[in-house]
Steps between C-alpha positions, in 0.01 A plus 500: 500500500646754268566742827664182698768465182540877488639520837713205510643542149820686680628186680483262195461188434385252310100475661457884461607462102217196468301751692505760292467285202173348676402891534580549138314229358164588750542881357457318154204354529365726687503766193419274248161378707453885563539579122242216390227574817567890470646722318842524288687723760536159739766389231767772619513269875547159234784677342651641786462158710686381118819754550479341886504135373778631244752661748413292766600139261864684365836313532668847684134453713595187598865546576403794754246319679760187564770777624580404852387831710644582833 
């Protein structure tokens, strides 16, 4: 999922955005069920998938993805 976003994130628009806030939000839990089953380290992907949900949520974030492209 996270690969299909990546390479579509140049055109725009508003599905890619939910997209990579879907991604973001997946990354989260991911690390937080890796911290609790595993080990500690697994909470680096929940607060990197956090900076994802972050950027990916931001008024400017939102403004790009509804620019018109060509």
């Amino acid at each position: 999922m996270s690969l299909v976003v990546a390479l579509k994130i140049a055109k725009g628009g508003n599905g890619v955005r939910v997209g990579a806030v879907a991604a973001g939000w997946l990354v989260i839990t991911a690390g937080v069920v890796g911290a609790l089953a595993h080990h500690r380290a697994w909470s680096a992907g929940a607060v990197l998938g956090a900076v994802l949900l972050f950027l990916a949520t931001g008024p400017n974030t939102r403004d790009w993805f509804d620019t018109p492209r060509l």
